[in-house]
Each structure stands twice: as C-alpha cells, then as structure tokens.
C-alpha positions as CSV (number, residue, x, y, z in Angstrom):
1,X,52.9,202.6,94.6
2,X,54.9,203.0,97.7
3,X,58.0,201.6,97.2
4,X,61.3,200.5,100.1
5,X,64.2,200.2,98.5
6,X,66.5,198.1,100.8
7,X,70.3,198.9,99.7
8,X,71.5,202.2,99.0
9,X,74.3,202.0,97.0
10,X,74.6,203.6,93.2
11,X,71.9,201.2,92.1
12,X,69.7,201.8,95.0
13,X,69.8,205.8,93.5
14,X,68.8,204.8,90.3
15,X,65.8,203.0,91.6
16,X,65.1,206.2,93.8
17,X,65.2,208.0,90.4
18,X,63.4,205.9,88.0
19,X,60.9,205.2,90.7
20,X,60.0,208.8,91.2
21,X,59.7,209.5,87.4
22,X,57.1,206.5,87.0
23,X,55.0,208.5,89.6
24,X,55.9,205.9,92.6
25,X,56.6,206.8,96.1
26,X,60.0,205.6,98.2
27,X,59.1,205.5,101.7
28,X,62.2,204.6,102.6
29,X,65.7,203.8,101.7
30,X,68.0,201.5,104.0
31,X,71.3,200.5,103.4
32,X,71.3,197.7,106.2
33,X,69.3,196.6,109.2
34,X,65.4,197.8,108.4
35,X,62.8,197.3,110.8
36,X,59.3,196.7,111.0
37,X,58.6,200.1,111.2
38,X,60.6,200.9,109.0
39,X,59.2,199.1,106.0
40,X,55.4,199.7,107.3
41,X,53.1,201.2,104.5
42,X,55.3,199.6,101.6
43,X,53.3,198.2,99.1
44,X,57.0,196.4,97.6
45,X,60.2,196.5,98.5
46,X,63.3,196.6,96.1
47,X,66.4,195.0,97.7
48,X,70.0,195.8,95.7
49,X,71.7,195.5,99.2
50,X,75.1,193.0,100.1
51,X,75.1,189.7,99.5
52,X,75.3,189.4,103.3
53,X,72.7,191.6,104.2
54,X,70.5,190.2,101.3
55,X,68.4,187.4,103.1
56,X,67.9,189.7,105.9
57,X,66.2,192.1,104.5
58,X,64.2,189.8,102.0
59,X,62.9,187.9,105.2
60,X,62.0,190.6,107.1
61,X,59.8,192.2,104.1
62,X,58.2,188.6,103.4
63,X,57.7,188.1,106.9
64,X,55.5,191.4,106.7
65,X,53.8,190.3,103.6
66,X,55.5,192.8,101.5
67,X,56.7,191.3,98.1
68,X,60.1,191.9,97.4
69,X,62.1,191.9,93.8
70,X,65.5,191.1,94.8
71,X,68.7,191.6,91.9
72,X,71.5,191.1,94.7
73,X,73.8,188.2,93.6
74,X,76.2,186.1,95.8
75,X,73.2,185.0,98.1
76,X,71.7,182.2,96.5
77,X,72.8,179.6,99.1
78,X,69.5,181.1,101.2
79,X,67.5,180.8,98.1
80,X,65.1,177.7,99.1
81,X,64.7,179.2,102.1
82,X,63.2,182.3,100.7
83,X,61.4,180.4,99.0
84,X,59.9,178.3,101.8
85,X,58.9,181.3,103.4
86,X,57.8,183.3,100.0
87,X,55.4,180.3,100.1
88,X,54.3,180.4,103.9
89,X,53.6,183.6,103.8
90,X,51.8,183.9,100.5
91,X,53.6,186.8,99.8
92,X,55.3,187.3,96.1
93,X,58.8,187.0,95.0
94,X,60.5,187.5,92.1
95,X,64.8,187.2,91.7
96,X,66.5,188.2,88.9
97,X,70.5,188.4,88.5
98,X,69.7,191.3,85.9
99,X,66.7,192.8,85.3
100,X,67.9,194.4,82.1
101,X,65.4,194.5,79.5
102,X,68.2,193.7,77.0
103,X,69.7,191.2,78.7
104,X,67.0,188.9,79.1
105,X,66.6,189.0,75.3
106,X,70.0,187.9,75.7
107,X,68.8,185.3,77.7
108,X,66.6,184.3,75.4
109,X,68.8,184.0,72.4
110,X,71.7,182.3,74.7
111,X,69.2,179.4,75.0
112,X,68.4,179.3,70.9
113,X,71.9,179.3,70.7
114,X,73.0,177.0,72.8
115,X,70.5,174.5,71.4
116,X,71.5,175.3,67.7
117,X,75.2,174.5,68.6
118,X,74.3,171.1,70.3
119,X,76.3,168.5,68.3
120,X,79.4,170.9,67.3
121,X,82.2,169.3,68.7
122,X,84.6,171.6,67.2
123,X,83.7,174.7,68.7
124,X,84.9,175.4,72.3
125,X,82.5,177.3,74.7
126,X,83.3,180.3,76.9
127,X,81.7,182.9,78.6
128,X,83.5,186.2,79.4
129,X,81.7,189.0,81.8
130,X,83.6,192.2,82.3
131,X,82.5,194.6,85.5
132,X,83.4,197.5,87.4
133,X,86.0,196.8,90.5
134,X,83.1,197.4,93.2
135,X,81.7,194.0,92.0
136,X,81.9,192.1,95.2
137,X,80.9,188.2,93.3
138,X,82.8,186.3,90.7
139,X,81.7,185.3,88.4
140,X,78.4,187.8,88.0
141,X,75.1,186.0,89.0
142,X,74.1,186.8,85.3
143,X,77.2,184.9,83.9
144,X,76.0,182.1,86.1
145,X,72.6,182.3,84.8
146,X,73.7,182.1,80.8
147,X,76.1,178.8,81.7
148,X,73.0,177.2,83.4
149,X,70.8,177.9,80.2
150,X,73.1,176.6,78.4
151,X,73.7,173.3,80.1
152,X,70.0,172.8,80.3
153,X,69.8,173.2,76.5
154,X,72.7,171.8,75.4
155,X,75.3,168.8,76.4
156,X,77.7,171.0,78.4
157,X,77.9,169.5,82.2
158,X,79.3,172.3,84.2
159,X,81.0,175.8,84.3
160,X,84.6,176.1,85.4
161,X,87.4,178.8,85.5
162,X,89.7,176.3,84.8
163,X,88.4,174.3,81.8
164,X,90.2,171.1,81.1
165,X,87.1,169.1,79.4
166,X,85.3,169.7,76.4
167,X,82.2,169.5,78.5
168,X,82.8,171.9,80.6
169,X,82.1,175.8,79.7
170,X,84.9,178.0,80.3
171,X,84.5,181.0,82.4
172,X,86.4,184.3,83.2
173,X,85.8,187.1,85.0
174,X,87.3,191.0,84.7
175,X,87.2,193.6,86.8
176,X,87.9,197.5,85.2
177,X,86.9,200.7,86.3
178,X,83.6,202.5,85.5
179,X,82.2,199.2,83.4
180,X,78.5,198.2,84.1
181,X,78.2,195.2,82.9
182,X,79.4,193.0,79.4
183,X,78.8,189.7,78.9
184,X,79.6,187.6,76.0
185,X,79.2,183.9,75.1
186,X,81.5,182.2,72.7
187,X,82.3,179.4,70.0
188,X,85.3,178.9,68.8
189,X,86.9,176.7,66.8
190,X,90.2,176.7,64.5
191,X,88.1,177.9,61.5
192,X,86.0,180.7,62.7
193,X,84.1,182.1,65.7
194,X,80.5,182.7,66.7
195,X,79.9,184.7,69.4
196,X,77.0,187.5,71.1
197,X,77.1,190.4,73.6
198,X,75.4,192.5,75.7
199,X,77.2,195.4,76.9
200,X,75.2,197.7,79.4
201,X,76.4,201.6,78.9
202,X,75.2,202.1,82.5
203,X,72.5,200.9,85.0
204,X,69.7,202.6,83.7
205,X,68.5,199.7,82.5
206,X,68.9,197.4,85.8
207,X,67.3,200.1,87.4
208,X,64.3,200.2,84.7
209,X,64.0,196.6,85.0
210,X,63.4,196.1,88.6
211,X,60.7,199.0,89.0
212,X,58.7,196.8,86.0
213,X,59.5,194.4,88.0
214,X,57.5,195.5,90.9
215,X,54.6,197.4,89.0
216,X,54.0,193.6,88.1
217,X,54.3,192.1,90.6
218,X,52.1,193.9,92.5
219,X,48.2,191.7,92.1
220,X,50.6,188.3,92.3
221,X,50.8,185.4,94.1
222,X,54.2,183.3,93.9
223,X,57.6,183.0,93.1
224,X,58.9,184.2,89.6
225,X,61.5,185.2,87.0
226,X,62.2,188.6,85.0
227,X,61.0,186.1,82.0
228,X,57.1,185.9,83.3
229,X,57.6,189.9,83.2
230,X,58.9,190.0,79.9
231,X,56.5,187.5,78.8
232,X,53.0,189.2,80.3
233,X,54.3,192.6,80.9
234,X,52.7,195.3,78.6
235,X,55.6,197.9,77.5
C-alpha cells in the first residue's frame, strides 16, 4: 500500500514507522501545502497535520479520489463539508479523534456506563483529559467524543468547563510535559466514586490505529468511524 502521510510532526513519524514495518510504502511526507503531484500514486493518505491546514489537505486528497483517515482535532467546523465532497467524489473517509485501539474500548464502555448511571441523581459527572503542552485544542477531540456518547445515552444536555447544572457534564483540561494522552470519566457523589481511564504510555498506539485504519479502508465506499474498523477489522 502506498501510503501519504500529510503532517509531519512526532505522530506523522510514528506513522512513517509503523507503516514501514507492516510492509507499506510512504511516498511522501508533507508537513503543509501538498500538491497534486505530490500525492499522485497514493493509494491513502494519512493526515495528523494542524487544525488549520487539516481541511486543506483532506480536500485536496478527496478531490484526487484518494481516501483519507484523518485523526487531526480542532477542525470539525469543515466537517459537513468534507463530507459533501467525500460523497461527490465517491471517495472514502474515515475521522477518528483517536484511533487507539484501547481507547475505543473505552469508548465503548463510556456508552455502557453512561447508560447504567442514567437515573443516579446523586453522582456528579466529569470528565478530566490530561496532555502534553504541544496540544494545540482544549478540550481533546477525544474528550469531546466521550461527553457526546454520554449525552446520547444518558440524560446529560451538554458539556461545560464551567458546570453550574446537574445536567451538564463537567469538563477540564491539563496540559504537562511529555503526557500522551489520559482520559478519565467520573461519578461522584458524597458516598463513593466510580470512575474509568485510559492512559496512553505513548503514541504507538494512535499510530497503530490509523495504519488499520487505512489497510481497511482501502476496497470502501463512504464515510466511517474507527468503530466500523473495530467492528469488521480482523486483528
């Protein structure tokens, strides 16, 4: 598989690195403003690049029927418009905010959770993510992503730094040196506490995730979620 990773940051090398041990080819690796030529023979391209760059790139790879897995975060306001043109141009698309193997089992039990607590009144909600200082958006797209499964299975409204309302999930955001990634959802109440977490010990597995990603991907048609590639994907 011949493979154009668009952003070259630290997880743009692990990609690179991970690619080449699964046998796969990078034809090439742009930090910002590919071409057409560029990006001719890929048969995917990987895009970790800016949130500003982000839509860029993922246009200019769907408007050269190249399907494109895409784990930047802090872009989504362009997201229906990908879309529109994933669809035009029959040409696949799949966005994840983490492709981590383990944290979409997290996923996973964050919605059985959620559900489970529906009705508790007396536990408060919050979701904590902890990341490196690099991290340009607050709160992670991933934090995001376990505060919307949770209002879609439970009776939680909204997500807020500044929670005032039992309806509304608290959030908070850290930023540390040299810290991948930790997430952790949260109920609390005066008697006791129920809480998981998924702490990542480096990006190895975002990295893992998003060349699985785009072996899948490959013979599809359509716009998906790193949960059809856990679901059908044969480890």
């Amino acid at each position: 598989m011949n493979i154009a990773i668009l952003g070259y940051g630290k997880m743009g090398r692990e990609i690179e690195q991970i690619s080449i041990d699964r046998k796969h080819k990078i034809i090439c690796k742009i930090d910002k403003g590919p071409n057409n030529k560029s990006l001719s023979g890929a048969d995917v391209a990987i895009n970790f690049s800016t949130p500003e760059t982000a839509f860029e790139n993922i246009s200019l790879a769907l408007e050269n029927s190249i399907p494109v897995i895409c784990g930047t975060t802090g872009w989504l306001n362009d997201f229906d418009k990908v879309i529109e043109l994933s669809n035009r141009t029959n040409t696949s698309f799949l966005y994840s905010s983490n492709f981590s193997l383990g944290v979409n089992l997290f996923f996973e039990l964050n919605k059985k959770l959620a559900a489970i607590m529906k009705g508790y009144n007396q536990y408060e909600l919050s979701i904590e993510e902890i990341h490196h200082k690099e991290k340009l958006d607050k709160p992670s797209g991933t934090a995001i992503s376990i505060a919307e499964d949770i209002i879609n299975n439970s009776d939680y409204k909204e997500w807020s730094f500044k929670n005032n309302n039992k309806d509304i999930i608290k959030m908070s955001s850290k930023r540390i040196d040299k810290v991948p990634g930790t997430h952790t959802t949260k109920y609390s109440s005066d008697i006791d506490s129920i809480e998981i977490k998924h702490t990542a010990n480096n990006r190895k597995g975002f990295a893992l995730g998003a060349v699985i990603a785009a072996e899948w991907i490959l013979d599809k048609k359509g716009v998906f979620k790193m949960e059809d590639v856990i679901n059908n994907f044969k480890f």
